[in-house]
C-alpha positions as CSV (number, residue, x, y, z in Angstrom):
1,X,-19.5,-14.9,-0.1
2,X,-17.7,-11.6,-1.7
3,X,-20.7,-9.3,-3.4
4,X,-22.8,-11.9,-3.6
5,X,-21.0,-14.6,-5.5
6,X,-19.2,-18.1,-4.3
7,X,-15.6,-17.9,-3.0
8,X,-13.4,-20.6,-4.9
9,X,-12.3,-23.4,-1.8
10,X,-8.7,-22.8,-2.9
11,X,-9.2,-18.8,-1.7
12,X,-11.3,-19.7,0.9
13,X,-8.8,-22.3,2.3
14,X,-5.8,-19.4,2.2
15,X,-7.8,-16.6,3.5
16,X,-8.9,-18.9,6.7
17,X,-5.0,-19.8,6.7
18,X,-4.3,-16.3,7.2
19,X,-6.5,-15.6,10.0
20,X,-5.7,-18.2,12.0
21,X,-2.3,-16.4,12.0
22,X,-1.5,-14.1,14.5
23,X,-2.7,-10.3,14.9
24,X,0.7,-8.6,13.8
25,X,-1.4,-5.0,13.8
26,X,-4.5,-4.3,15.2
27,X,-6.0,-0.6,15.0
28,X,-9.3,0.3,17.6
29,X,-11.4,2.6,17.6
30,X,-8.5,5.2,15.6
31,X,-9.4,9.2,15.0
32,X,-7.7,11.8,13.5
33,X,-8.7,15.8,14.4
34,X,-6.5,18.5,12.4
35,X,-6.8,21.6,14.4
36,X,-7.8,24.7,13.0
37,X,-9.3,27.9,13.3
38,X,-13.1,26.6,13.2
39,X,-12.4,23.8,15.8
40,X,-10.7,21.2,13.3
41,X,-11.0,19.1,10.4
42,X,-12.0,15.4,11.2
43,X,-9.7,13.4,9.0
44,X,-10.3,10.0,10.2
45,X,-13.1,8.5,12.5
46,X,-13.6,5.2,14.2
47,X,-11.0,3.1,12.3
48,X,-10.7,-0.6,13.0
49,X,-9.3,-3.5,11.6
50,X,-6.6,-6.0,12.4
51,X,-4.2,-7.4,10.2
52,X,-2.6,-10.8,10.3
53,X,0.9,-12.5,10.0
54,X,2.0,-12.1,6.1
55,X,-1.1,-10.3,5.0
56,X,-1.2,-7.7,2.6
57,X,-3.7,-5.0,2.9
58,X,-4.6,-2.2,0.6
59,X,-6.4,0.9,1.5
60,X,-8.3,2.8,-1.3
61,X,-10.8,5.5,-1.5
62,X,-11.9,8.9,-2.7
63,X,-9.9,11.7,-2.7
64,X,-9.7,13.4,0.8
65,X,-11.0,10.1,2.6
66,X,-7.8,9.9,5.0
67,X,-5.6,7.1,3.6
68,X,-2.7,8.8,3.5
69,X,-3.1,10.2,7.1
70,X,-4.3,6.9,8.4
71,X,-0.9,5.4,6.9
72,X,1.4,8.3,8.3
73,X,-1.1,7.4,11.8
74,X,0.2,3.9,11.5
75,X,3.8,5.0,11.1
76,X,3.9,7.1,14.2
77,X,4.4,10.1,11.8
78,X,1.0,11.6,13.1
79,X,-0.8,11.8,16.6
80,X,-3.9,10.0,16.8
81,X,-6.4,12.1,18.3
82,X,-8.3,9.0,19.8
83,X,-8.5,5.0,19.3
84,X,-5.3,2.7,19.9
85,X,-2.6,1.5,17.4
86,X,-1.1,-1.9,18.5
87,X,2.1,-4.1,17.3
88,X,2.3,-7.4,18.5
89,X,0.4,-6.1,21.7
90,X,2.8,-3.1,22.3
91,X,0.9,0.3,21.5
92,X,2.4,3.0,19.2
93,X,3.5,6.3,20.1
94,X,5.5,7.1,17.4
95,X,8.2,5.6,14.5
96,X,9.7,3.0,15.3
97,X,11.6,0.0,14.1
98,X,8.8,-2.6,14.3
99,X,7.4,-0.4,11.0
100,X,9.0,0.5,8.0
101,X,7.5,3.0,5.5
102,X,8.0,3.6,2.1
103,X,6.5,7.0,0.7
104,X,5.3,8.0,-3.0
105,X,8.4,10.3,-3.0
106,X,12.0,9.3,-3.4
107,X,13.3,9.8,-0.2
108,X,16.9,8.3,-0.6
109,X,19.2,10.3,0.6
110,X,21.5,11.8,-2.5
111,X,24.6,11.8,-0.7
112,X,24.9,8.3,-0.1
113,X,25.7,5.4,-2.3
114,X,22.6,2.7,-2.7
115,X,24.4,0.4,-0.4
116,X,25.0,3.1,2.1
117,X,21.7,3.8,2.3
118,X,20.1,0.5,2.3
119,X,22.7,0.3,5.7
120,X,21.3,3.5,7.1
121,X,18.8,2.1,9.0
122,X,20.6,-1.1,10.0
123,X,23.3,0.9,11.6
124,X,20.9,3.1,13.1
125,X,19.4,-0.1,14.5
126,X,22.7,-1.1,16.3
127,X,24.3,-3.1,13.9
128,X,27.8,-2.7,13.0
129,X,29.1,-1.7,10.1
130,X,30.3,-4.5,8.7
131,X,26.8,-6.8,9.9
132,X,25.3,-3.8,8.3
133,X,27.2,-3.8,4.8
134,X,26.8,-7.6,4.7
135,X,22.7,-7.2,5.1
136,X,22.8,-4.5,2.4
137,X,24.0,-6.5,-0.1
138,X,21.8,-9.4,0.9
139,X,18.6,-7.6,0.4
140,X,20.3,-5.5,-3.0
141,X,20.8,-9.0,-4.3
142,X,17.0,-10.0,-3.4
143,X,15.8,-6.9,-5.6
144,X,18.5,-7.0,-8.2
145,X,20.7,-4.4,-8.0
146,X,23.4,-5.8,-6.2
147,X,25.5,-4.5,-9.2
148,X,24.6,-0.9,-8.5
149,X,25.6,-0.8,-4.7
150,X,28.0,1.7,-4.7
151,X,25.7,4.1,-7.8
152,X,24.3,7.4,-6.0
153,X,20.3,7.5,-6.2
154,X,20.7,10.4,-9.2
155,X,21.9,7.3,-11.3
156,X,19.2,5.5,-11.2
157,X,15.6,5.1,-12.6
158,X,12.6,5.9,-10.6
159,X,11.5,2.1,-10.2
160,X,15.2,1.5,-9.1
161,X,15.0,4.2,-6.4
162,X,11.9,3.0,-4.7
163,X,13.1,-0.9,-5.2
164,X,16.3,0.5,-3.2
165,X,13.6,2.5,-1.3
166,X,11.8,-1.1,-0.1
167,X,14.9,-2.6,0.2
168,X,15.9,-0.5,3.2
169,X,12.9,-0.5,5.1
170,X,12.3,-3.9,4.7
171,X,16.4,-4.5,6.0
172,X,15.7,-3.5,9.6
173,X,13.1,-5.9,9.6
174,X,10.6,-4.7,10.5
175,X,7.2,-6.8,11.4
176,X,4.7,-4.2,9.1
177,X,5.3,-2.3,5.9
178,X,3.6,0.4,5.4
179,X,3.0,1.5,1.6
180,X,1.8,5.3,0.8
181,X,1.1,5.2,-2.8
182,X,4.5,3.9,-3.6
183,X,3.8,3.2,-7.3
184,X,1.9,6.5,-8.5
185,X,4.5,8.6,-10.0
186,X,5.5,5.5,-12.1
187,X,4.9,5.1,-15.8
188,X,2.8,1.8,-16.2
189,X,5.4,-0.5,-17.5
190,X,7.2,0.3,-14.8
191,X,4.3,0.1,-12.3
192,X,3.5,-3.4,-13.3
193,X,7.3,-4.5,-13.1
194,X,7.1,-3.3,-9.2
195,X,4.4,-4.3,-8.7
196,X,5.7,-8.4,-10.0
197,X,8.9,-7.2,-7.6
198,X,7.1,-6.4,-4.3
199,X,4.9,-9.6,-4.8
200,X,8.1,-11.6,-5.3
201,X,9.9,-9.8,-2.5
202,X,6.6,-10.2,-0.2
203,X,6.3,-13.8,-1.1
204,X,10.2,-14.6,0.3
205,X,10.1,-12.5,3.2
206,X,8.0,-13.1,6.8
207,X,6.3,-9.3,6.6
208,X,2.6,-7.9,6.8
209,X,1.8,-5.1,4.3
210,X,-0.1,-2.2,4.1
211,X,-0.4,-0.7,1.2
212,X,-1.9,2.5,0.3
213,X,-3.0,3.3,-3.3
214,X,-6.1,4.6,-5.6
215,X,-5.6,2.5,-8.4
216,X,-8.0,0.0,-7.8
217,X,-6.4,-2.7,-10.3
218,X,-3.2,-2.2,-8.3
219,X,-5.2,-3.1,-5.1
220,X,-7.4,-6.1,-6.8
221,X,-3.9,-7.5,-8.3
222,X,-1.5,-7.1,-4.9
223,X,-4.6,-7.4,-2.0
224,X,-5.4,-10.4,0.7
225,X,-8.2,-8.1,2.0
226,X,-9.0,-4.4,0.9
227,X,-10.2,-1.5,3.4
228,X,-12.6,0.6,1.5
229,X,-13.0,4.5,3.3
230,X,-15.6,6.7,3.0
231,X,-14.6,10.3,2.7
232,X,-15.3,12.9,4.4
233,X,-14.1,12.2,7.3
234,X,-12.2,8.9,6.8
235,X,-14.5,5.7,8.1
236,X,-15.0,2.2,7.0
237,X,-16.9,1.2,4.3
238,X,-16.3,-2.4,3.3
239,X,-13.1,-4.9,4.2
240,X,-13.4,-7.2,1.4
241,X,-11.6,-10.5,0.7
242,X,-10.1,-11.0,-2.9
243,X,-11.6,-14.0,-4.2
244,X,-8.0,-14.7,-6.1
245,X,-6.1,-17.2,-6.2
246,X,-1.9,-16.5,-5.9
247,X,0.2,-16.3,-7.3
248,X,-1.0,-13.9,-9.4
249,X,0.3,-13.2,-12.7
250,X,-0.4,-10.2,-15.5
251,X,-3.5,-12.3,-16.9
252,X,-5.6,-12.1,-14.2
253,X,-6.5,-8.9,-15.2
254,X,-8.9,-10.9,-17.7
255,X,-10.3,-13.5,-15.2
256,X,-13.8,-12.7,-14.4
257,X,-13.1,-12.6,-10.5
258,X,-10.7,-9.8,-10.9
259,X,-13.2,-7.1,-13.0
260,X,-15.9,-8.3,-10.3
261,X,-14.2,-7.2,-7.4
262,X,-12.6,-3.8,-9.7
263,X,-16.4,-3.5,-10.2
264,X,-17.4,-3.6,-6.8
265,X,-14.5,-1.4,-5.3
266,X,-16.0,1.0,-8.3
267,X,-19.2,0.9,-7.5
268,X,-18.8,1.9,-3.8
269,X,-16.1,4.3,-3.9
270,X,-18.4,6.4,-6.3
271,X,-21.3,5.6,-4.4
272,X,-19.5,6.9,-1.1
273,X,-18.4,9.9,-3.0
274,X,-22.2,10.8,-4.2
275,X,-21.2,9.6,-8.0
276,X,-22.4,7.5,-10.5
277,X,-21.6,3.8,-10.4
278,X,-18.7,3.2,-13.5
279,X,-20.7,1.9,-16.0
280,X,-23.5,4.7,-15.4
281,X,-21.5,7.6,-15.4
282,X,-23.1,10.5,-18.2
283,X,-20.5,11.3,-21.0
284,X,-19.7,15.1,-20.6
285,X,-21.3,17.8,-23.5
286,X,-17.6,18.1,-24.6
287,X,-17.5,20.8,-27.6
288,X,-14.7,19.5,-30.8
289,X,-12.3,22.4,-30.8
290,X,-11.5,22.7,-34.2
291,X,-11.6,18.8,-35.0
292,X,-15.2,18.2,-36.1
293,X,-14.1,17.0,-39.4
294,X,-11.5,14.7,-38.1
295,X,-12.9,12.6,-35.3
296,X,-11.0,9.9,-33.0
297,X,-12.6,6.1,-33.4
């Protein structure tokens, strides 16, 4: 029953699906103290949620809630300062090959060719380099660029970059992606063509994803489930199921399910934050500057 309306069988069948699957990453009882000269700044507190087998998971929230700490957390990039982060059973104590990340910042390195660096991690895994090259050009091939394997990263668009980006953290296969905005500094055409990528690429490969963003659409169109945080410091507020079918194409935008749930993410997000609902929120006393005459329609 998502906010108070029926879930359609054919969701409700796939969700149940999913969480018969196995518990690929399971978080308990996770906190996150930044020290400091006053005794600290609480960043996260009490987190808990599993995740299944092929699930994708989207975090939003307010500003300052803690998603992008509780995703650098998962990623073994920060020290939990309490709680347990498991994967597959085995507890994290820092990076490791079992997670891949992909940040909101290019981080390919500009030295190497794409191929070379889709490889970087394979190699680093153990592989040689000829295994390594061969897996490269496998996964450029699933993203499309296959015909810019030997360009540098300075050749290439930003959507290409973090396409090459997912491409090598997805080719040490890993079992969980983890996502930290990914998408932001994208213009929207090219946001919505990434998005249509990582949903194709998600569909073909065997990988649970975590997905951090504050666009809600982004998180209503790409979302199993979606972990809502309160700010100040970081705890749950809702883990809601989308009640959408998949796949999931650019016109579900207008289906009545989708602005229902973009509602409801809304409505608590500003609600945790001490703001207006959407639809509630007071127009500002804006003075014209110099444009009286001339007003926008």
């Amino acid at each position: 029953m998502p906010f108070g309306h029926e879930m359609p069988p054919a969701v409700t069948a796939r969700l149940q699906r999913m969480k018969a699957r196995e518990v690929v990453l399971s978080v308990r009882g996770l906190c996150k103290v930044f020290d400091g000269p006053d005794g600290g700044t609480v960043a996260l507190q009490d987190i808990s949620f599993d995740t299944h087998r092929r699930e994708f998971l989207c975090v939003v929230g307010p500003s300052g809630c803690g998603k992008s700490t509780l995703v650098r957390t998962l990623a073994g990039l920060e020290d939990s300062s309490a709680g347990e982060i498991l994967v597959e059973g085995s507890r994290v104590s820092g990076p490791g090959s079992d997670r891949g990340m992909v940040f909101q910042n290019y981080t390919l390195f500009p030295w190497l060719t794409v191929k070379r660096n889709v490889m970087f991690g394979v190699e680093m895994g153990g592989q040689p380099r000829h295994a390594a090259e061969r897996t490269a050009l496998q996964w450029l091939g699933l993203i499309g660029l296959e015909r810019f394997a030997e360009s540098y990263p300075h050749q290439l668009s930003g959507g290409m970059k973090q396409r090459v980006a997912i491409a090598r953290a997805l080719a040490a296969q890993p079992r969980v992606l983890l996502m930290d905005k990914p998408f932001s500094a994208l213009d929207s055409q090219t946001r919505a063509r990434m998005q249509a990528y990582l949903l194709e690429v998600w569909r073909k490969v065997p990988i649970t994803i975590v997905f951090i963003t504050h666009d809600l659409d982004e998180a209503v169109l790409l979302a199993d489930r979606i972990l809502v945080l309160k700010p100040g410091p970081g705890r749950m507020q809702e883990l809601l199921e989308v009640p959408l079918t998949r796949p999931r194409g650019a016109d579900i935008v207008e289906s009545a399910g989708f602005r229902r749930t973009r509602r409801h993410l809304h409505a608590l997000i500003h609600s945790g934050a001490g703001m207006a609902p959407e639809d509630d929120v007071p127009l500002p006393n804006i003075p014209l500057l110099g444009m009286a005459d001339d007003p926008v329609e």
